[in-house]
C-alpha positions in Angstrom: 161.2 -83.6 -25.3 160.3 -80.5 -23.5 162.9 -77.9 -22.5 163.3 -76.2 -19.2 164.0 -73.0 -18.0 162.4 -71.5 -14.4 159.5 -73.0 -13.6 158.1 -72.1 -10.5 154.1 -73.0 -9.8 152.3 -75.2 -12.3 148.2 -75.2 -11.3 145.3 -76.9 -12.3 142.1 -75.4 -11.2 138.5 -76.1 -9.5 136.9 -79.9 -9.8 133.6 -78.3 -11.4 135.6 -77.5 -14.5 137.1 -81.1 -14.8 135.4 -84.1 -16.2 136.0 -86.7 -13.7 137.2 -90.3 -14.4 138.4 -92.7 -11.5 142.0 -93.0 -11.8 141.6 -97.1 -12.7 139.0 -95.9 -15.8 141.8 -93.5 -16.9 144.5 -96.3 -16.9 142.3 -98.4 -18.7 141.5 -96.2 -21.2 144.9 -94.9 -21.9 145.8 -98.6 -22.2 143.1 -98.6 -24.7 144.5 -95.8 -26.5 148.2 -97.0 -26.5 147.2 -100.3 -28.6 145.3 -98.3 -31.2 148.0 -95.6 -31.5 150.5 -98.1 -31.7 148.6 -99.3 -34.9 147.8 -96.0 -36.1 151.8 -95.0 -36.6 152.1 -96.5 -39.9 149.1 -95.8 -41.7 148.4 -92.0 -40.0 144.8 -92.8 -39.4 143.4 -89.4 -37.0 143.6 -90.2 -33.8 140.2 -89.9 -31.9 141.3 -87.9 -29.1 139.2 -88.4 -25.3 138.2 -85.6 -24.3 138.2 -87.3 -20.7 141.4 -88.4 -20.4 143.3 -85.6 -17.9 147.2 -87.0 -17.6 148.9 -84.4 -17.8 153.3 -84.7 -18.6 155.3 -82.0 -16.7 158.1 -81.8 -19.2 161.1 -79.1 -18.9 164.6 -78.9 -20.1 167.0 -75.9 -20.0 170.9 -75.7 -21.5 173.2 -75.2 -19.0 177.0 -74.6 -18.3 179.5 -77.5 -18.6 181.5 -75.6 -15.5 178.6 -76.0 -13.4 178.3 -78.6 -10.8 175.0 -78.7 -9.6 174.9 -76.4 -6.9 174.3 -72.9 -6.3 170.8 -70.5 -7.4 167.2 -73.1 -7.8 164.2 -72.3 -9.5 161.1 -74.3 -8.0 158.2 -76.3 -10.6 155.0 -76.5 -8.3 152.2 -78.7 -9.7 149.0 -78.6 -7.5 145.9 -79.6 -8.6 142.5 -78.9 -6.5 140.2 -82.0 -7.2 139.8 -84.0 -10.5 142.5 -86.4 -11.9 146.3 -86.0 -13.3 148.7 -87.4 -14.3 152.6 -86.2 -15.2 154.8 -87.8 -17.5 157.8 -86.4 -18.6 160.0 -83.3 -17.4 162.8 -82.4 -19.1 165.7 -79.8 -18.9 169.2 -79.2 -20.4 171.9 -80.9 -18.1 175.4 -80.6 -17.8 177.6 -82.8 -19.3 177.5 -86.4 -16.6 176.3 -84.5 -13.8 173.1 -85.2 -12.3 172.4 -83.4 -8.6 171.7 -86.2 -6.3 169.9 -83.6 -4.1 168.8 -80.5 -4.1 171.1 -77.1 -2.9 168.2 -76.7 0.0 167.7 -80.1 1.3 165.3 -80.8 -1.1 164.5 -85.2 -1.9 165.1 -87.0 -4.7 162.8 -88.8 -6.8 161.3 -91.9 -4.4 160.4 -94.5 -7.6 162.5 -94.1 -10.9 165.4 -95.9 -11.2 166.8 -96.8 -14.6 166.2 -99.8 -16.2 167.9 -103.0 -15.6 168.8 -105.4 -18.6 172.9 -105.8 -18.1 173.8 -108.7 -18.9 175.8 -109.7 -15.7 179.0 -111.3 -16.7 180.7 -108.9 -13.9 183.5 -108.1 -15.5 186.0 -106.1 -13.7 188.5 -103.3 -14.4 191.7 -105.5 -16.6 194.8 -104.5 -18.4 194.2 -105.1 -21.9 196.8 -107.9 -22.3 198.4 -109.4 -25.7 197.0 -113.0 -24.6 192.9 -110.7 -24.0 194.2 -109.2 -27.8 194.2 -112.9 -29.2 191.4 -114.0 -27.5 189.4 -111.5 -28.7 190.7 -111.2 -32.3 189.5 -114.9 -32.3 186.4 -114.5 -31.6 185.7 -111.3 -33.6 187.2 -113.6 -36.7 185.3 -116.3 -35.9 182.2 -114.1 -36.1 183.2 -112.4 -39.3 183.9 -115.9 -41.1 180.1 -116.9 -39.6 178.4 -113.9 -41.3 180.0 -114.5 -44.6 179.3 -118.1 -45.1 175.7 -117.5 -43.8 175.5 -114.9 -46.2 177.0 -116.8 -49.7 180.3 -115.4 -49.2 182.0 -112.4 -48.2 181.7 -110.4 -51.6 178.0 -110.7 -50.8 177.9 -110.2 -47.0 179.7 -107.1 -47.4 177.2 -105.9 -50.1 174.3 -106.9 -47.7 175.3 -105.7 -44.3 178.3 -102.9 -45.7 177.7 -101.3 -48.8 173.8 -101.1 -48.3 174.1 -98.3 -45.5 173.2 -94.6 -46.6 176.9 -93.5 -46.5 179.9 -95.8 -47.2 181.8 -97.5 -45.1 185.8 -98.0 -45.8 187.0 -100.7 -43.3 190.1 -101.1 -44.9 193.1 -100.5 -42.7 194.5 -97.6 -44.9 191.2 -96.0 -44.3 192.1 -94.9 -40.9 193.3 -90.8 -40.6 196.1 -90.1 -38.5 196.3 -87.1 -36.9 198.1 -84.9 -39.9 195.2 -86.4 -42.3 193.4 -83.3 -41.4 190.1 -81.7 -43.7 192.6 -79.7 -45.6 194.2 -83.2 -47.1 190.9 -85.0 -48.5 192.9 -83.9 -51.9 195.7 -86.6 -50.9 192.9 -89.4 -50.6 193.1 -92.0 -53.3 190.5 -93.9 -54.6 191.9 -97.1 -53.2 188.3 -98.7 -53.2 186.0 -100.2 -55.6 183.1 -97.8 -53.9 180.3 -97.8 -57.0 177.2 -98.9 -56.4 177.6 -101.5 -59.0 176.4 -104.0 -56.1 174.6 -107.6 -57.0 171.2 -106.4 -56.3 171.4 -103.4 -58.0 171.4 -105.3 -61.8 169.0 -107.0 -61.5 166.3 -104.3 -60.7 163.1 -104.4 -63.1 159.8 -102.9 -63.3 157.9 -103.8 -59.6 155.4 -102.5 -57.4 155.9 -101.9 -53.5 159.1 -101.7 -53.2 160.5 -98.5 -54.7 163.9 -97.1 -56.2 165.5 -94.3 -55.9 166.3 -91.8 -59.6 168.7 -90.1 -58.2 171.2 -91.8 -55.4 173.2 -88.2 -54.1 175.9 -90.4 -52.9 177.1 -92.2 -55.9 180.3 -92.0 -56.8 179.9 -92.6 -60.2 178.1 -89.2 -61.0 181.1 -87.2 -58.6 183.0 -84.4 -59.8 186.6 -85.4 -59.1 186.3 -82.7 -56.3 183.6 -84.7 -54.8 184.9 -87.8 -55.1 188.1 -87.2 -53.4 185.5 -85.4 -50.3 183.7 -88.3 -50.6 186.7 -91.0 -50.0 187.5 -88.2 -47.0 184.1 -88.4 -45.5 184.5 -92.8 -45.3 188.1 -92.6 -43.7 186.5 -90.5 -41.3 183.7 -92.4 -40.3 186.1 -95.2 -40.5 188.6 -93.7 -37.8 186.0 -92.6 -36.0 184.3 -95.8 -35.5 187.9 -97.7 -35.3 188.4 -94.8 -32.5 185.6 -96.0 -30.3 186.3 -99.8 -30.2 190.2 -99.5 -29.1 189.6 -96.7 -26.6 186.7 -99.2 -24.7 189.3 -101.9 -24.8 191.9 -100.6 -23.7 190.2 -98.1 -20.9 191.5 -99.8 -17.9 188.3 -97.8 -15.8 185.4 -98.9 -18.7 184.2 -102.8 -18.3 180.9 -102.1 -20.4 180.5 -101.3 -24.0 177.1 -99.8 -24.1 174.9 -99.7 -27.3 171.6 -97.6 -26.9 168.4 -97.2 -28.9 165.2 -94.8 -28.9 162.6 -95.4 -31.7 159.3 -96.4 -31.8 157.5 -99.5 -31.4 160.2 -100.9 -34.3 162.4 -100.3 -31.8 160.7 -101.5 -28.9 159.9 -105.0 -31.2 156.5 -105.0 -30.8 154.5 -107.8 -32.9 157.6 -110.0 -31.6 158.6 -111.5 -28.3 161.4 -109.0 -26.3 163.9 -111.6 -27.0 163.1 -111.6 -30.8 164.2 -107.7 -31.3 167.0 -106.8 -33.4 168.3 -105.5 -30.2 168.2 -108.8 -28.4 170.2 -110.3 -31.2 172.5 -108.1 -31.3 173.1 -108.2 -28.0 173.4 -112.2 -28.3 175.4 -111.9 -30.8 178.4 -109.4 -29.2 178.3 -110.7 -25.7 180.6 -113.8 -26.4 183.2 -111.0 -28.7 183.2 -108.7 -25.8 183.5 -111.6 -22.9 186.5 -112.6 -25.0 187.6 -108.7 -24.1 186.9 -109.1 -20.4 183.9 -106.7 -20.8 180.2 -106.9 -20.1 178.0 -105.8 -23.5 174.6 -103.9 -23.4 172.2 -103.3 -25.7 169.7 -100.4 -24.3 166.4 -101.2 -25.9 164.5 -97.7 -24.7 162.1 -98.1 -28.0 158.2 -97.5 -27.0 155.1 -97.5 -29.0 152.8 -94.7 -30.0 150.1 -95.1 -27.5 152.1 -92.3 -25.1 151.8 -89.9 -27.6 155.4 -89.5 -28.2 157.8 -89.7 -31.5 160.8 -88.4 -32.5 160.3 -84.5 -31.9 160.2 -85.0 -28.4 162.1 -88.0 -27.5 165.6 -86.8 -28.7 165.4 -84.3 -25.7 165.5 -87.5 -23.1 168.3 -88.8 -24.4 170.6 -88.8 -21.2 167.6 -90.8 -19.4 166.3 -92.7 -21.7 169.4 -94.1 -21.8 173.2 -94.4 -19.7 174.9 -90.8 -20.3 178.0 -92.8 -21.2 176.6 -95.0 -23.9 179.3 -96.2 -26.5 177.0 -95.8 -30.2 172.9 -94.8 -29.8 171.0 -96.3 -32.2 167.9 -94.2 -33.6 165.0 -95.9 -35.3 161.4 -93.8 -35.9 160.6 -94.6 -39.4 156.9 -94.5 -39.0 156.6 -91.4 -38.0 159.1 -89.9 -40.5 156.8 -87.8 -42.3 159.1 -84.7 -43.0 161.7 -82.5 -41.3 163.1 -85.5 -39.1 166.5 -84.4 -40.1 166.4 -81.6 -37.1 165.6 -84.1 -34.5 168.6 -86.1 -36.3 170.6 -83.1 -35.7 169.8 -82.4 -32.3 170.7 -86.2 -31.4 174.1 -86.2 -33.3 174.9 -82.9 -31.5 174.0 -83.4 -28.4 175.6 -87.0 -28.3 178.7 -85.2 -28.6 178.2 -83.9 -25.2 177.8 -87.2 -23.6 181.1 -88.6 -22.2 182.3 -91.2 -24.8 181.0 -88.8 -27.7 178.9 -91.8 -28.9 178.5 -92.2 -32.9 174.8 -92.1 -34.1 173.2 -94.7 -36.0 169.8 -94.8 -37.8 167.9 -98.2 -38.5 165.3 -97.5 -40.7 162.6 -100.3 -40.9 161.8 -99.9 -44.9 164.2 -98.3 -47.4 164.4 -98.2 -51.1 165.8 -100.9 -53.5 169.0 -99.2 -54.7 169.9 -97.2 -51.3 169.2 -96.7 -47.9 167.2 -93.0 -48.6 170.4 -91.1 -49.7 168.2 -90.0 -52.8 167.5 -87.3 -49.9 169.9 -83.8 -49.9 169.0 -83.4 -46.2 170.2 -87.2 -45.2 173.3 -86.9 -47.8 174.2 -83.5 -45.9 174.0 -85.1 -42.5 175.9 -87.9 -43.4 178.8 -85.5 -44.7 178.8 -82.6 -42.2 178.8 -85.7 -39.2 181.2 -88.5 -41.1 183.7 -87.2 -38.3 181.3 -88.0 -35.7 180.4 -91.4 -37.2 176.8 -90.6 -38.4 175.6 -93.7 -40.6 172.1 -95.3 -41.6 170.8 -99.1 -42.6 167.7 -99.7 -43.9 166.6 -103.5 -43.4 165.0 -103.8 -46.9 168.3 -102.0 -49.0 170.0 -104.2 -46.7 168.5 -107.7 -48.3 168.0 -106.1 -51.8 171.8 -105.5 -52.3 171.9 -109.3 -51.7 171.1 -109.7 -55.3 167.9 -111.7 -54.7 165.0 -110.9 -57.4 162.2 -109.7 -55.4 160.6 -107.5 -58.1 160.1 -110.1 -60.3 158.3 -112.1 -57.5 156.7 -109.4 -56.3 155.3 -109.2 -60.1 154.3 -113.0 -59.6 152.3 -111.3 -56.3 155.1 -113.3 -54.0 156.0 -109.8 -52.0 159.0 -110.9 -48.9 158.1 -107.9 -47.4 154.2 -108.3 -46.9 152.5 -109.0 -44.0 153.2 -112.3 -42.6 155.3 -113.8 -44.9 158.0 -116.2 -44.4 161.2 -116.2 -45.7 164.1 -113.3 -47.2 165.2 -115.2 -50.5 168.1 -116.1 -48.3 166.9 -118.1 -45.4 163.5 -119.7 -44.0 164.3 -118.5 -40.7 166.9 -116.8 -38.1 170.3 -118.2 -37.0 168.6 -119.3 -33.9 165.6 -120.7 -35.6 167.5 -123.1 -37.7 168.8 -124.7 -34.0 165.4 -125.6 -33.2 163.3 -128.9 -34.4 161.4 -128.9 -37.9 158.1 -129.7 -35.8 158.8 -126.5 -33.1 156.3 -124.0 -34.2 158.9 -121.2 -33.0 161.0 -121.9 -36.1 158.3 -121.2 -38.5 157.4 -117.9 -36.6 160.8 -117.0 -36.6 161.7 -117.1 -40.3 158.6 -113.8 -40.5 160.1 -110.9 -42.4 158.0 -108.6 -41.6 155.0 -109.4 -39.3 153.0 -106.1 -40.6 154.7 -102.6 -40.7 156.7 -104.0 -37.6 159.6 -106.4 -38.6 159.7 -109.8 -37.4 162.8 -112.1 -36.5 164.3 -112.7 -39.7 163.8 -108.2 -40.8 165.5 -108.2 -37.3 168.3 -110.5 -37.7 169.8 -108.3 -40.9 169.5 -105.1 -39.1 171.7 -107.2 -36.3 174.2 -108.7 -38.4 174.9 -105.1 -40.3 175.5 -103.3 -36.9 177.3 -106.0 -35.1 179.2 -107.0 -39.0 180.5 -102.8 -39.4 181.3 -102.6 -35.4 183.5 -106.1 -35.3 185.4 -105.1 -38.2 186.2 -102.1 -36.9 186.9 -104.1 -33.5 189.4 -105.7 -35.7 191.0 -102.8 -37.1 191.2 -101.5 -33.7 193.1 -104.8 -32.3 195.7 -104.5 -35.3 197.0 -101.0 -34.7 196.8 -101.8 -30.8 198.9 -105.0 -31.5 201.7 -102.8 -33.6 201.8 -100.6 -30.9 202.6 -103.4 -28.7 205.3 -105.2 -30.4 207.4 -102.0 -30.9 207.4 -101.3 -27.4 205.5 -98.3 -27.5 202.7 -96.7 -25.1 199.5 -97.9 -26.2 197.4 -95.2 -25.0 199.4 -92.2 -27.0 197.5 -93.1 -30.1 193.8 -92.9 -28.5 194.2 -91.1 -25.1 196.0 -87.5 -24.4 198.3 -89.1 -21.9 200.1 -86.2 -21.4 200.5 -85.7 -17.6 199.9 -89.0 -16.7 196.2 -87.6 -18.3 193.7 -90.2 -20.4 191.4 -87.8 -22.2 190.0 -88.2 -25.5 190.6 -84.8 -26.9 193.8 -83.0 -27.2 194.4 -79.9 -26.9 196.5 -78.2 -30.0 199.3 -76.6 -27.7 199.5 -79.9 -26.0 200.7 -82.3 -29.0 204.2 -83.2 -29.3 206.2 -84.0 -32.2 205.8 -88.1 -34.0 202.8 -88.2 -31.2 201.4 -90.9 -33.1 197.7 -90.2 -32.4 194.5 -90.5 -34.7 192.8 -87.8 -36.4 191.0 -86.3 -33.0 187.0 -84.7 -33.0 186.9 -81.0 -33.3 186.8 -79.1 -30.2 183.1 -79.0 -29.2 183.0 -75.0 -29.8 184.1 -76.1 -32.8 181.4 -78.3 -34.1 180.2 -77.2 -37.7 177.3 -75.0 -38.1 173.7 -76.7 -37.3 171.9 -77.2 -40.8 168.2 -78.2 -39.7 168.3 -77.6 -36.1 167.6 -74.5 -34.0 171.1 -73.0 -33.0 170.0 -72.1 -29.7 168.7 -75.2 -28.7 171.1 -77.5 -30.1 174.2 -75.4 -30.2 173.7 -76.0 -25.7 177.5 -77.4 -24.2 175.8 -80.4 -23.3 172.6 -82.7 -23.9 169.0 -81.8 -22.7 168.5 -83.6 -19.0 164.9 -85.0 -18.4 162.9 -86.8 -16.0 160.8 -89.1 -17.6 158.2 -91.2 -15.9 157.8 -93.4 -18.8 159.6 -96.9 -18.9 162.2 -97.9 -19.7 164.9 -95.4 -18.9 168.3 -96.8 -18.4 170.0 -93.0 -17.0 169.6 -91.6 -14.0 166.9 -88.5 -13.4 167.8 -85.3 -14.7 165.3 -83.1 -12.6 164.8 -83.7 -8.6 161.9 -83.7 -6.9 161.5 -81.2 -3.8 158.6 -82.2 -2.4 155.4 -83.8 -3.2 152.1 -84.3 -1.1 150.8 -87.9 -0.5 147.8 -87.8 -2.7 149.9 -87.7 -5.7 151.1 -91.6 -6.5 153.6 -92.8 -9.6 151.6 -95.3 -11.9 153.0 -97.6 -14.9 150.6 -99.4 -17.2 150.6 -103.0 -15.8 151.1 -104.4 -19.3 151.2 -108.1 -18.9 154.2 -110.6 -20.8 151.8 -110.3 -23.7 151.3 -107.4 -24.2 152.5 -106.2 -28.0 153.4 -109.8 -28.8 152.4 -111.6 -32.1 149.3 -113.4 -31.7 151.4 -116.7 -32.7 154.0 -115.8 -30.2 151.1 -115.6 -27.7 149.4 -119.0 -28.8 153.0 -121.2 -28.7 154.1 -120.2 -25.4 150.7 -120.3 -23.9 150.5 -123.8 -24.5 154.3 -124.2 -23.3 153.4 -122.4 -20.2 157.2 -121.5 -19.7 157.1 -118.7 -17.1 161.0 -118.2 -18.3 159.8 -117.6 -21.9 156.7 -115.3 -20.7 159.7 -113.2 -19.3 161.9 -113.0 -22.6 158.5 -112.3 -23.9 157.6 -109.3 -22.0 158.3 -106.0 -23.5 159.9 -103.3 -21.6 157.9 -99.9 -22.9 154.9 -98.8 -20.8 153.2 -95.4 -20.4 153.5 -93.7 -16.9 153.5 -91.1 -14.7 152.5 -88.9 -11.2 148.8 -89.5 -10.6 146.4 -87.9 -7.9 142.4 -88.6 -8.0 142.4 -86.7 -4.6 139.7 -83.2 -4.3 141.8 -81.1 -2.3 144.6 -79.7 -3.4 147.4 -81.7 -4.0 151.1 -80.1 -5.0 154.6 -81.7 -6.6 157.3 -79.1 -6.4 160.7 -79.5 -8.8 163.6 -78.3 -8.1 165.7 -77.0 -11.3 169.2 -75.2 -11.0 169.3 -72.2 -12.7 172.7 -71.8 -12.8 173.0 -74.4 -15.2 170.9 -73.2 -17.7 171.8 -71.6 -20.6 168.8 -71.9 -23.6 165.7 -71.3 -21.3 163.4 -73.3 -23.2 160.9 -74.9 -21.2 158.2 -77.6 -22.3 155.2 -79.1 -20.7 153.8 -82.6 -22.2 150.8 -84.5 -21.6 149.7 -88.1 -21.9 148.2 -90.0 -23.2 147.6 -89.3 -26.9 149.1 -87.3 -29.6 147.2 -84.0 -29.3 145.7 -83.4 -26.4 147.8 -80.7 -25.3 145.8 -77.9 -26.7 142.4 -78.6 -24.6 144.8 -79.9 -21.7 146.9 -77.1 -20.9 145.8 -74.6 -23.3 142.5 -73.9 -23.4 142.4 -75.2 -19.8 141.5 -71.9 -17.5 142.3 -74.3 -14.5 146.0 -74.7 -15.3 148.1 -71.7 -13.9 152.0 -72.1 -14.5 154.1 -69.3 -12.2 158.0 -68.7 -12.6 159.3 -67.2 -9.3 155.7 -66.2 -8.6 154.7 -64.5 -12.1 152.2 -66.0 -13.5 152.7 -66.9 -17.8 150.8 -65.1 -20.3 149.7 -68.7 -22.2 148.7 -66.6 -25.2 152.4 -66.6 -25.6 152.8 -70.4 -25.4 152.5 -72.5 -28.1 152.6 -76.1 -29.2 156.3 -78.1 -29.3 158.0 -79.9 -30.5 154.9 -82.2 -30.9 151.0 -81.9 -30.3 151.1 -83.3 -26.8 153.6 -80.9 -25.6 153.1 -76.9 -24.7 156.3 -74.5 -25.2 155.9 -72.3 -22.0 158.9 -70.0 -22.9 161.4 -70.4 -26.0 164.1 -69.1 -24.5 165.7 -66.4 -22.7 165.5 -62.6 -23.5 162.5 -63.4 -25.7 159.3 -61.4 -24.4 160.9 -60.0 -21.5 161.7 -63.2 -20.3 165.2 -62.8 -18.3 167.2 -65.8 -16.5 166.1 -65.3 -13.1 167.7 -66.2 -9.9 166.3 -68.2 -6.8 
């Protein structure tokens, strides 16, 4: 979100100037808020901002040095308010690499309330050698999973078209599609076309005259319309997704120090599942569905769901900035979903997330689960998304939209949607395919569950059965690459050699994933490696200086869930200030069937698979003297300077908040900033109180 540099006082002013709420009214009227803003994200209604509301989101991120370790020069954030009501929700700053200080250089305390989220799944698995007798096991169980998606889907020709070919870019999970290490850039002209890759797929035929569901003119991507130039880049940029993704599965299983594979999402209330139960998310299934693969591996499987709805005030624009709270810094593949609020220029906060996950320890892939999508591709009718999905295929960047996803399927909605029988209306029951989910078909004919369950789409939000295909696609692209993974690891076996050399710099007695250029050997037999990060292509969308930083933003986020640990510390903080979470109840954001069937069960186990996990929050005081929260952010590890304050709760509220708020005083080291110089970023509920450094005389300082 924000971006931090030097803060050092942050004021609000005199209780005459502030309209006064209790702090109970203000909860209850930014719960208020939340439910309508979560509705408002589809259909872009104008928000009807309170003019009484006063929460008010410290947020602050700075870029800092991957050789720093946390200690050294400080820069102090004071917030003090003298009477009135306020609440802080999110403080941001670049951070370095994995490290978070613990403490402050002076002594200073830590946070006393956030802690990351807990959802792990518990199956305690411990630190193993990845043994040939694990590799069967597994390879069972991934097989048996495969063979399970393509007989639920009519066969593999058609489970491939539905949950492989429908993504934005291609996949190639063929085992000649992986790049060794000589495969370099400079080769793409040495790729053959070894795959049928046209997007000749079974719902593509059958397309017809419709309304609501639209096609693409022009797909960018299609291979068909490719000079042979392109083509043979083209083929390139799938073998390198391919290895990439291939990469990521064999080095978590055979990491002797990793017993978690970690799959994280931010998004909206999509994300977050709202309209559904919790358990009922495309997340939760997923995370159902791997947990028996990776068990088979001796590993523990997570799926981060760190989605929230609109009622914060958040999207996109800020979010990507908390990425190394809102979820673990070493995540495996993040998962991005904000399709609602998509409304142009979402490629940059793309960007920045690709980038900076490059910076996170495992150099997670990005993924991008778009709730809609067109009938004949997955929005690659779009130069920006086509461009990101070439310039990244090295880093693994993909997309799936849920309704491509079911249209490549071959199923004729447009003629039943010409009938006025549309799948993907509000409420209706049923893809073309199935009645209801995988785990709905389990239950009895007379269990209302199983009817609520086969719901498409419950209203912009999808319900079980949108979710389950957005599941099966992820867990259906990352178990075949699982596989892959387990064949080159079991060749390496049989001939005796070191299984590491391929996936790991052991040079040394080292396991690293990059490799340096002076340090390969001859016949080292290792895969095509990422790029240096110096070496990362040119940004395309994104601002160079922020998201060209040697590591991801840092942030401290009051808002739940986070599943990483705080970026920014907290000094000190007087007692009248108090951390508050909306006390949203195991119903809140659940279908109103959802609520009705397990009311009448009354199964306090079900209310808690109910219970979503996103809530606003933040640092509270209702107290008339003064009361003060001081920050402590390193300088040393900054490099960008950018510093953002955000506010809660609504979408843009910012400007009579902080702006136009004579009351509010923000110092660095003890000068006080001009606000006439401040403007409004990344979103309307955020202020940018300096852009960076040596802009307007504005000089990294020292404590």
């Amino acid at each position: 979100m924000g971006l931090f540099n030097a803060i050092d006082e942050f004021f609000t002013g005199p209780a005459a100037e502030v309209e006064m709420m209790s702090a109970s009214e203000q909860r209850e009227q930014a719960q208020r808020l939340n439910e309508l803003q979560d509705e408002e994200e589809t259909f872009g209604l104008t928000e009807k901002s309170s003019a009484n509301i006063r929460q008010l989101s410290s947020s602050s991120n700075s870029s800092s040095r991957n050789d720093s370790n946390g200690s050294g020069g400080s820069v102090k954030l004071l917030l003090s308010l003298i009477g009135g009501f306020v609440a802080i929700y999110l403080t941001y700053e670049y951070g370095v690499g994995n490290g978070v200080k613990v403490s402050s250089s002076d002594g200073g305390i830590n946070h006393p309330t956030i802690v990351p989220t807990d959802t792990s799944t518990n199956l305690d698995a411990v630190p193993t050698t990845f043994t040939k007798e694990i590799l069967h096991d597994t390879r069972q169980a991934a097989t048996e999973f495969i063979d399970l998606l393509h007989n639920y889907y009519g066969g593999e020709n058609k489970a491939k078209a539905m949950l492989v070919e429908s993504w934005q870019a291609h996949w190639n999970l063929e085992k000649d599609a992986i790049l060794s290490y000589n495969d370099g850039v400079d080769d793409r002209h040495n790729d053959d076309n070894d795959d049928d890759d046209s997007v000749n797929n079974p719902g593509e035929r059958s397309l017809g005259k419709k309304k609501g569901v639209k096609k693409a003119k022009n797909i960018l991507n299609n291979p068909d319309n490719m000079t042979p130039e392109e083509l043979s880049q083209h083929h390139h940029h799938k073998k390198e997704r391919t290895t990439k993704l291939v990469t990521t599965m064999a080095r978590a299983l055979l990491n002797p120090e990793q017993t978690k594979f970690t799959i994280g999402t931010i998004g909206s209330s999509v994300a977050a599942g709202h309209d559904n139960c919790h358990y009922d998310s495309y997340e939760s299934q997923l995370e159902r569905t791997l947990t028996p693969i990776f068990a088979a591996a001796k590993m523990d499987l997570q799926v981060q769901n760190a989605g929230e709805g609109g009622g914060c005030g958040d999207s996109h624009k800020n979010q990507v900035f908390c990425i190394a709270q809102n979820l673990s810094p070493d995540v495996d593949i993040i998962h991005y979903s904000w399709t609602y609020f998509e409304k142009g220029g979402a490629e940059e906060q793309r960007e920045q997330l690709v980038r900076w996950a490059q910076h996170m320890p495992r150099r997670p892939m990005v993924h991008h689960l778009v709730a809609r999508g067109k009938a004949n591709t997955c929005m690659a009718d779009s130069a920006e998304n086509v461009a990101l999905d070439r310039t990244y295929a090295l880093y693994g960047y993909n997309a799936f939209c849920i309704q491509t996803g079911l249209y490549f399927g071959g199923h004729d909605y447009d003629t039943e949607i010409a009938n006025d029988l549309n799948r993907f209306g509000w409420q209706n029951h049923g893809d073309g395919y199935h009645n209801t989910t995988r785990y709905g078909e389990a239950l009895p004919d007379d269990d209302p569950r199983k009817e609520s369950l086969g719901v498409v789409y419950r209203n912009w939000h999808p319900g079980p059965l949108g979710f389950q295909i957005a599941s099966d696609a992820f867990a259906y692209v990352y178990i075949s690459g699982l596989l892959l993974a387990l064949d080159i690891i079991e060749e390496d076996m049989d001939s005796g050699a070191n299984v590491f050399e391929r996936w790991f710099d052991t040079s040394a007695g080292r396991r690293v994933l990059d490799v340096k250029e002076e340090d390969r050997h001859a016949g080292q037999r290792q895969l095509l490696q990422l790029p240096p990060l110096e070496k990362m292509p040119d940004p395309h969308f994104c601002h160079p200086l922020y998201c060209n930083t040697p590591h991801p933003p840092r942030c401290l986020n009051y808002e739940l869930p986070t599943f990483g640990p705080v970026g920014i510390n907290v000094d000190s903080v007087t007692d009248d200030w108090s951390l508050w979470h909306e006390p949203n109840k195991w119903n809140y954001m659940v279908g109103k069937v959802d609520i009705a069937i397990f009311k009448k069960k009354n199964d306090p186990e079900w209310f808690e698979k109910c219970t979503h996990l996103d809530a606003c929050g933040g640092m509270t005081t209702s107290g008339k003297g003064t009361g003060k929260i001081v920050y402590d952010l390193p300088v040393e590890q900054m490099t960008a300077g950018l510093v953002v304050i955000c506010v809660c709760c609504g979408k843009k509220i910012s400007e009579s908040m902080v702006l136009n708020n004579d009351n509010l005083v923000f110092k660095l080291n003890d000068r006080v900033l001009d606000k006439k110089d401040m403007d409004l970023y990344p979103v309307d509920k955020c202020v940018r109180l300096l852009k960076g450094f040596e802009e307007d005389g504005y000089e990294k300082e020292e404590k």
